[in-house]
Every structure is written in structure tokens, then in C-alpha cells.
C-alpha positions in Angstrom: -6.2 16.3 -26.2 -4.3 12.9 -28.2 -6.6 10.9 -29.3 -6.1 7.3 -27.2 -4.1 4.6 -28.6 -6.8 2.1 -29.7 -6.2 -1.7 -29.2 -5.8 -2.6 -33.1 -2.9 0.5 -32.9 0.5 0.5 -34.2 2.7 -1.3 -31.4 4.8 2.4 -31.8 2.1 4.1 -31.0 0.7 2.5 -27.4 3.6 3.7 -24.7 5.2 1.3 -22.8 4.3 0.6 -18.8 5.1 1.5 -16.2 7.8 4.2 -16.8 10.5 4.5 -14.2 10.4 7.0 -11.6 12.2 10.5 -11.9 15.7 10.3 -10.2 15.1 14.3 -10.5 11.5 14.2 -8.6 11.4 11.1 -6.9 8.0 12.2 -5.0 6.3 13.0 -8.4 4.8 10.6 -10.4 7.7 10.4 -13.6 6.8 13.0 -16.5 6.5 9.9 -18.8 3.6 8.9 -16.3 2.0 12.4 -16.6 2.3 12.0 -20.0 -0.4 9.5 -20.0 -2.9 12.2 -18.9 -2.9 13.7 -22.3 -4.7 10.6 -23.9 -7.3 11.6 -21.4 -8.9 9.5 -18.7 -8.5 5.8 -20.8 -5.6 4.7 -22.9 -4.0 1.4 -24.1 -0.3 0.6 -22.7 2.2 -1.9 -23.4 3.0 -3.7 -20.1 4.9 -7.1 -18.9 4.5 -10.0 -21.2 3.3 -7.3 -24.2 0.1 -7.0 -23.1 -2.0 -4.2 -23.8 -4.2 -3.2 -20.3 -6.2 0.2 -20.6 -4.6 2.4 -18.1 -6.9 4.7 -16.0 -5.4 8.1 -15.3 -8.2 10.2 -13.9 -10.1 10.7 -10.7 -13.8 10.4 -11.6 -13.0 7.5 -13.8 -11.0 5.3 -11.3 -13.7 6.1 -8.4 -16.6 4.8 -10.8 -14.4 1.8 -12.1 -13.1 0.7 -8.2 -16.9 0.6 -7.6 -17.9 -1.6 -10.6 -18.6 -5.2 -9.9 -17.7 -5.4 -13.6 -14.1 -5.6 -12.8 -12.9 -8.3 -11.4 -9.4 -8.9 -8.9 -9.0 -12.3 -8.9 -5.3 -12.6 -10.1 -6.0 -16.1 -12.3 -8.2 -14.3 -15.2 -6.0 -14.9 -18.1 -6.2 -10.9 -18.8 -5.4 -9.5 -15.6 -2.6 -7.0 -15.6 -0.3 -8.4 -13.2 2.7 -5.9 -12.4 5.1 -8.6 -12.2 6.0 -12.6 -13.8 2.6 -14.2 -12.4 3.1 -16.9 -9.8 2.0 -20.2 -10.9 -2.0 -20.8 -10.1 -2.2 -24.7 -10.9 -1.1 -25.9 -7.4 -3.9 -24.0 -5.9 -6.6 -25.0 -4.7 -10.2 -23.5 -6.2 -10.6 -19.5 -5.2 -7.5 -19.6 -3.3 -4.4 -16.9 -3.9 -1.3 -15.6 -2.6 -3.0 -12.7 -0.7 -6.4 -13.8 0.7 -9.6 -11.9 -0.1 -7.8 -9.1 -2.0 -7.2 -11.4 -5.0 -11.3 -12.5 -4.8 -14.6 -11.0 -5.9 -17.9 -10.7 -4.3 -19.1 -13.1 -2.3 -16.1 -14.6 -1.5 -14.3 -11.1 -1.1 -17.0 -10.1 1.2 -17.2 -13.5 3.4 -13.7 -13.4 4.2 -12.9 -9.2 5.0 -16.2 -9.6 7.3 -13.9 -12.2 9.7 -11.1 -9.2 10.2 -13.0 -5.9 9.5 -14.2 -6.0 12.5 -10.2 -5.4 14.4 -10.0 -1.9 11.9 -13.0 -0.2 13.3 -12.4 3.4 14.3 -13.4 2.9 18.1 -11.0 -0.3 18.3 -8.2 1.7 16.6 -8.5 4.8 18.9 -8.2 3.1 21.8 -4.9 1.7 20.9 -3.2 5.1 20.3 -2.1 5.5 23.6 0.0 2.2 22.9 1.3 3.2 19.9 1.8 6.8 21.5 4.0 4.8 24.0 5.8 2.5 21.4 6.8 5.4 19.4 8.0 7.6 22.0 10.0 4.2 23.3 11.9 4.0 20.1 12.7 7.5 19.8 14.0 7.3 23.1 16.3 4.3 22.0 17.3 6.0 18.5 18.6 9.0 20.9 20.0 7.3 23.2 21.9 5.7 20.3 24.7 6.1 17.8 24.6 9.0 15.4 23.7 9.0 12.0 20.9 6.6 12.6 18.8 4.8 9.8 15.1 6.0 10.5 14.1 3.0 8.5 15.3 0.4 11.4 15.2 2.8 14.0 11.7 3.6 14.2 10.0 3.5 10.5 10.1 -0.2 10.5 9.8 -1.6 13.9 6.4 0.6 15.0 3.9 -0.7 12.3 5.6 -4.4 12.5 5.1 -4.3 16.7 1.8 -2.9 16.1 0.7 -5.6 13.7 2.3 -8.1 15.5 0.3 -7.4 18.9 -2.9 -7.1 17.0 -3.0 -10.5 15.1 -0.8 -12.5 17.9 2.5 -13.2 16.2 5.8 -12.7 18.3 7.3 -9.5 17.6 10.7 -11.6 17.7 10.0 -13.0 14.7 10.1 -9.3 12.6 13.8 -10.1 11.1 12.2 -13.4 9.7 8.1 -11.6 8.3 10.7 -8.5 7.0 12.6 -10.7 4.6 10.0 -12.6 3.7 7.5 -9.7 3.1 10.8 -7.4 1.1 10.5 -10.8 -1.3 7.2 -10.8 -2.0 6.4 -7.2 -3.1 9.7 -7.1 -5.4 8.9 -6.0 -8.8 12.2 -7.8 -9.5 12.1 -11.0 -8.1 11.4 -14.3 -10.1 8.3 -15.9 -9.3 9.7 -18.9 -7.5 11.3 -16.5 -5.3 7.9 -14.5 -4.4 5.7 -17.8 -3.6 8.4 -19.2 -2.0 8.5 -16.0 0.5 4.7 -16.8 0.8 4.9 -20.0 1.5 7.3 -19.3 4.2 5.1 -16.5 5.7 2.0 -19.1 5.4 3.4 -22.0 6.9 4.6 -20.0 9.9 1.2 -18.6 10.2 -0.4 -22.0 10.4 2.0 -23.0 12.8 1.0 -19.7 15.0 -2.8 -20.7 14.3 -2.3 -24.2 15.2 -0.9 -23.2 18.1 -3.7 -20.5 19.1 -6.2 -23.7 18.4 -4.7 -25.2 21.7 -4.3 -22.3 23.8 -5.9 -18.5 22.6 -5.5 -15.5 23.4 -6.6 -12.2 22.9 -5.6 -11.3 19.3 -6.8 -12.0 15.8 -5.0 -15.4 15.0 -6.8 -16.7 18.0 -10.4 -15.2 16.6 -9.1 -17.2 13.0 -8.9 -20.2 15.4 -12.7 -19.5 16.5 -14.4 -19.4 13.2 -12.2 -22.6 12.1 -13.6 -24.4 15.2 -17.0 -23.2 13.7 -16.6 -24.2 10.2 -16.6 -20.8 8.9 -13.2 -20.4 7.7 -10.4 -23.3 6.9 -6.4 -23.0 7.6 -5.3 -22.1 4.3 -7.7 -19.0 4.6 -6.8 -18.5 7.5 -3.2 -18.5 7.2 -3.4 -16.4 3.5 -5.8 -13.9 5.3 -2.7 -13.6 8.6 0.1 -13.5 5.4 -2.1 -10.0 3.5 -2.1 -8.6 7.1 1.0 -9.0 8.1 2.4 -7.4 4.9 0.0 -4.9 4.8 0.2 -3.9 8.0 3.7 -3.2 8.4 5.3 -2.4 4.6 2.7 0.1 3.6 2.9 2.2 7.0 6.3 2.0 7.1 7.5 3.1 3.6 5.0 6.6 4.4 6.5 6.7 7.7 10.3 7.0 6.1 9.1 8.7 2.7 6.4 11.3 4.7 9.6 11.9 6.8 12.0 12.8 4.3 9.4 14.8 2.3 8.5 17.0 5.2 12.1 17.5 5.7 12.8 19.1 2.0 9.4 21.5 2.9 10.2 23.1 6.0 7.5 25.5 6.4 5.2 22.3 5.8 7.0 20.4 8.8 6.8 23.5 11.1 3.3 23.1 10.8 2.6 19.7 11.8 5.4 19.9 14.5 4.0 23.4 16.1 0.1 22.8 15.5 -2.2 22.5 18.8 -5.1 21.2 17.0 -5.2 17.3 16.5 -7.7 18.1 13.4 -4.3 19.9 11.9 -2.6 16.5 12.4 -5.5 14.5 10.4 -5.4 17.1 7.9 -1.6 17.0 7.6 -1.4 12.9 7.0 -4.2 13.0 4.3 -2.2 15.3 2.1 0.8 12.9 2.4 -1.1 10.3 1.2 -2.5 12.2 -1.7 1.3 13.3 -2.5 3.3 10.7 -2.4 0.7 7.8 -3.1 3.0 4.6 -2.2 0.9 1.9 -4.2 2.7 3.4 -7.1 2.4 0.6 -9.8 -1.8 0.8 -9.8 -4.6 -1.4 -8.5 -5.6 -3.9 -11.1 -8.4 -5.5 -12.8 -9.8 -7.4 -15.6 -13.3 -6.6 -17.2 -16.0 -9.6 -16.7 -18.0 -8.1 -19.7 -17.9 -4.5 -22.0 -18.2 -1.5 -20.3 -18.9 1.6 -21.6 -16.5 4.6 -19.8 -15.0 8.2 -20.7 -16.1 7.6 -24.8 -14.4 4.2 -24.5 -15.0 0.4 -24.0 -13.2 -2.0 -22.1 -13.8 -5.2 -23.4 -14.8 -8.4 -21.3 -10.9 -9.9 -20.4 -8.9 -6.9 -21.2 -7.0 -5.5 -17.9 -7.3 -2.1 -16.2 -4.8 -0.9 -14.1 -6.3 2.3 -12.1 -3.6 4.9 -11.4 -4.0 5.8 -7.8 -0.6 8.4 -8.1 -2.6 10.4 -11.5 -5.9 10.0 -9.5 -4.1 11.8 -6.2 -2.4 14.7 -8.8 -6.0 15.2 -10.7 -6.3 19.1 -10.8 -10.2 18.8 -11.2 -10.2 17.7 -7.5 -7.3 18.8 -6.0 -6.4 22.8 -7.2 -2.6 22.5 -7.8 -1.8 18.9 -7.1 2.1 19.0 -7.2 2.0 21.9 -4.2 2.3 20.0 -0.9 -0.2 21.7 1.6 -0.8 20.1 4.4 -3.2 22.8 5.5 -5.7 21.6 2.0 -8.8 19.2 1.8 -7.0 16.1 0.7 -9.8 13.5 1.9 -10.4 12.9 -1.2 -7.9 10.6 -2.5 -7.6 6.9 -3.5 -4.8 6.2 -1.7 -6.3 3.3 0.2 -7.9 2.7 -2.9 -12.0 2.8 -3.2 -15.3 0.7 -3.3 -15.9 -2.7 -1.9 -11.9 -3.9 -2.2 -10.2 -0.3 -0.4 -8.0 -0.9 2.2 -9.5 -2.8 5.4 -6.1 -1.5 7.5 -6.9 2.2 7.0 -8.3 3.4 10.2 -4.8 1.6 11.7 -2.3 3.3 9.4 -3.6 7.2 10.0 -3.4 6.6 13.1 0.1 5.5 13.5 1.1 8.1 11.1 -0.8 10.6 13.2 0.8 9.8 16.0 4.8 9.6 14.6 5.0 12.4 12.6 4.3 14.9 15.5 5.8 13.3 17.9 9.1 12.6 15.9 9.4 16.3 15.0 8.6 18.0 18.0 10.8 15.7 20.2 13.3 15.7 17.5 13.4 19.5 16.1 16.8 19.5 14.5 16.3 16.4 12.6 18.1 16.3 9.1 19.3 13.7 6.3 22.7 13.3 6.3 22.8 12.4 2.3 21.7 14.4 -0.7 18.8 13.2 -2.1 20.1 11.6 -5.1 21.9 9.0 -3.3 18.9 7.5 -1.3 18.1 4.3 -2.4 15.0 4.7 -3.4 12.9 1.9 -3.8 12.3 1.7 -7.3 12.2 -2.0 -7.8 9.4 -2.6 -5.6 5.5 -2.3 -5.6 5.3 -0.1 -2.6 7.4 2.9 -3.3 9.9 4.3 0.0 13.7 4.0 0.6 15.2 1.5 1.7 17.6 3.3 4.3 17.3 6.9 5.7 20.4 8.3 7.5 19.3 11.0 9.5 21.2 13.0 12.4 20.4 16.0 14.8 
């Protein structure tokens, strides 16, 4: 094993971060990405504004750290790893930021992903399947019905998670042209800060507007339950409107990027697709979508931190204000859990992963997300059999300039 890059090390010596995805194995975390594993399970990058975070590569290591009160998420820490130009804090007001209660730390954290946990539960997400089983079949029925190639992106990948999310917090699916732009803007790794708040600015002030309007009148949806627990003095607009913003883009972009990317790697495997499409067992189904989240791991840039004081990990210490950014994609390909991690097998254990991320900050959408992925994978490929891409791989557009990893466009015929 190399021996780490320390923090007092020769700027040569700490690699740069991150490294750009493989045109060659666009599924695979890039080989100068792997090449971080030979460090072993800490080591010191160079990343935006030539800062030096310690990058976490292995399993064990991010499961302990994600658990660790010790690091903090709160964007505003003068240390924290951001993956982009940071937006500027000083307008704010105290404890607020761009993306609700993922950007906070216990209490706070906790007081606010109580008011919308409670929408996620597996018993309140089951019963919508037969909805969702209904919206997808809807769509696919439109996509035949329609001209040939077809982008699956707009045909189907997009539209189900966005109608979904937009029935379930109380926002009129009409809108999705206007949250779609606005959402793209915000999770660029390219854009210029002014042009990220600004996008969340416009999502948060047409929120409001919704929840000002579910004040006078509500209904039977989550915006209306924020107007509740303002009425109540539990919660205030602005958290209100920043908690409807992180669900709104969480719920559509992230399901929708493994609805497209899941699609067109099941498509280059076959024998792998043949399964999900002909298995009788639901359970086969489960076990099928947890493997394509292991694989292809769409939060591709890492979930980040900053340490609140020393801690001791893997021979190492982080010190109090350096940044940690735990790599979810190294974590999914960690041979010590998962026995050959670049073989996709839909048939293995994959429960395991960090996909959705772990401890008290993993994703509060995840019971929502398998199941829309449960139900539009089967059903895609069995009422579709003879789907195929009708351009070679290397001309996708691949979304390398983004935070959330898929393709922009997906021509697909039959």
C-alpha cells in the first residue's frame, strides 16, 4: 500500500479532485478515482479553491464517519469541501441554507426531517405503487403511441418521478418545464454561483407562493401539512419553502438520472435485463434495483463534511476544520463487502451500499425512489422487449458536468 499524502506534503504529491469520469467506462468510477484506493481508506486531495479535504475511499471507514456527530454538514464552516464555487452565505439568515435540513446538524437537522419523514414511511409509499404502477404504464403507452426514436429521458425517465413528487407535496405538475430548469441549474458543477442561487431563489419563491396559497385553502399533500406546523409555530416560510425546494429536487433528479442510466446499463448486459424482465418473484425485483444502486452510484462527486474536532480513523487524524468528502461510488465497489464489485449481478446481496448515504443525514426519499424504480424497470422491459439505444455509447451525452451523474438524452427505438 502508498503511504497517504500527509497535509504538510509536497503540492506534487496530493492528486488532484475529482478526476473526470472514463469516456471508455462511463459506469465505472474513472481509474484515476480507483487510484485513490491505493493510499488506503484516508488520503489528502487537492480540490476547488486548492484546498486540501481528506478523501474517504473505503466502506467501513465512510459508514463509521457518516455516523459521527463529529462531522459536521452545515455548508458555511470555512473548511467544508464544497464541490462547486460556494454560494454566498452573508444574506442568510442564522442556520438557514440553500437545501433545508441537509445543510444542518443535530438538533436542527433532526427538528426539521421529523416534519417530512413522516410522507417516506414504507406503509405510505406502498400504497401509492398502484399509482405510480398506473403513471408508468400511462407514459409508456404515450411513448408507443408516439414517434420513433424517442428520448427515454422526456418520455418517461423524467416525467414519472417529477408527477410523483409533485402529487405528493402539492405542486401542479404543469409547472415541471419551470422546477426542471431550475433544478438542472442548481446541481451544475459548472455553473457560476449567481446562477445556482438564483435557480433557488426562483424555486423558493414559487414554493412560498404555493404555501401561501395552501395557508388559505389546503389540501391533502405535504405543502399543505408545511402550512399546518407554520399555523402552529413550529416551522416558519423560509423553512418551509427551503425544506419544499430539497424535495422537489431530490425527488425528481435523483430517480430520474437511475431511471435513464439503470436503463441504458441493463441494456449493454442482456442476460442481466432478461432477468429482471422474466423474474416472477417481486423479491427478484428488490434485489435487482439494490445492485443498480451499488453500481452506478449517481451521487458521484461524494457527500461532504468538515471535522468539529480531531478524530482518530484508519491510523489517521482529521483535524477540527479540515473537510472530508466520503466516496459513496469507492464505498459501492469495496471488494471487502461486495465480492467482485465491477461484475453487475443483479441476482447478489447489494443492501449494503451507501447509495442513499448513511447515519442520521441518509436519504429521507429512499423508500419513494425503490419503489418507483421497482416498478419501471419491469414494467418498461417486459411491455417493451425489443427496446434498444439507437446511438453508440460514446456519443451519449453523459452528464459529466453535473453533481448527479445520468445522460442528458437517451434515444431509444423498438
Amino acid at each position: 500500500m502508498t503511504t497517504a499524502p500527509d497535509a504538510d506534503a509536497a503540492s506534487a504529491e496530493i492528486p488532484d479532485f475529482p478526476p473526470p469520469r472514463s469516456a471508455v467506462c462511463p459506469f465505472d468510477p474513472s481509474p484515476e478515482m480507483r487510484s485513490l484506493e491505493q493510499y488506503g481508506p484516508l488520503t489528502k486531495v487537492r480540490s476547488w479553491g486548492d484546498s486540501t479535504p481528506w478523501v474517504v475511499t473505503s466502506h467501513a471507514e465512510q459508514k463509521s464517519l457518516l455516523a459521527d456527530p463529529r462531522l459536521s454538514a452545515v455548508f458555511s464552516h470555512p473548511g467544508f469541501p464544497s464541490p462547486v464555487a460556494p454560494a454566498p452565505y452573508a444574506h442568510r439568515h442564522p442556520g438557514e441554507t440553500d437545501l433545508s435540513f441537509v445543510g444542518l446538524d443535530d438538533p436542527e437537522h433532526a427538528r426539521l426531517r421529523r416534519m417530512v419523514s413522516g410522507a417516506f414511511t414504507l406503509k405510505r409509499v406502498e400504497a401509492m405503487r398502484p399509482v405510480v404502477q398506473e403513471m408508468v404504464d400511462s407514459f409508456i403507452d404515450r411513448m408507443l403511441a408516439g414517434p420513433k426514436p424517442a428520448d427515454l429521458v422526456q418520455a418517461l425517465a423524467l416525467p414519472i418521478p417529477s408527477l410523483v413528487i409533485s402529487e405528493l407535496l402539492g405542486v401542479p405538475y404543469e409547472d415541471h418545464d419551470f422546477f426542471q430548469t431550475n433544478s438542472k441549474d442548481i446541481i451544475s458543477a459548472v455553473a457560476t454561483p449567481e446562477v445556482r442561487h438564483a435557480a433557488h431563489t426562483n424555486l423558493a419563491e414559487y414554493l412560498d407562493h404555493l404555501i401561501g396559497e395552501k395557508l388559505a385553502k389546503p389540501g391533502d399533500d405535504l405543502l399543505s401539512r408545511f402550512g399546518e406546523q407554520i399555523k402552529a409555530g413550529e416551522l416558519t416560510r423560509r423553512e418551509a419553502a427551503a425544506m419544499g425546494v430539497l424535495l422537489l429536487l431530490g425527488g425528481h433528479e435523483t430517480t430520474a438520472n437511475m431511471i435513464t442510466l439503470g436503463t441504458l446499463l441493463l441494456l449493454q448486459h442482456p442476460d442481466q435485463l432478461a432477468l429482471i424482465r422474466d423474474a416472477d418473484d417481486p423479491k427478484a425485483i428488490v434485489s435487482a434495483v439494490e445492485e443498480l444502486l451499488r453500481y452506478l452510484s449517481i451521487v458521484h462527486l461524494g457527500r461532504r463534511r468538515t471535522a468539529l474536532e480531531d478524530i482518530e480513523i484508519a491510523g489517521r487524524t482529521i483535524r477540527a476544520g479540515e473537510g472530508v468528502i466520503l466516496l459513496g461510488e469507492l464505498a459501492n465497489r469495496d471488494p471487502s463487502v461486495f465480492p467482485a464489485p465491477d461484475r453487475l449481478d443483479i441476482t447478489r446481496d447489494a443492501r449494503r451500499h451507501q447509495a442513499f448515504g448513511a447515519g442520521t443525514h441518509h436519504c429521507v426519499g429512499q423508500p419513494l425512489a425503490r419503489m418507483e424504480l421497482q416498478v419501471v424497470y419491469p414494467t418498461l422491459f417486459r411491455r417493451i422487449p425489443t427496446l434498444r439505444v439507437t446511438t453508440d455509447l460514446e456519443q451519449l451525452p453523459f452528464k459529466y458536468d453535473a453533481v448527479i451523474y445520468g445522460v442528458y438524452e437517451l434515444p431509444v427505438t423498438w
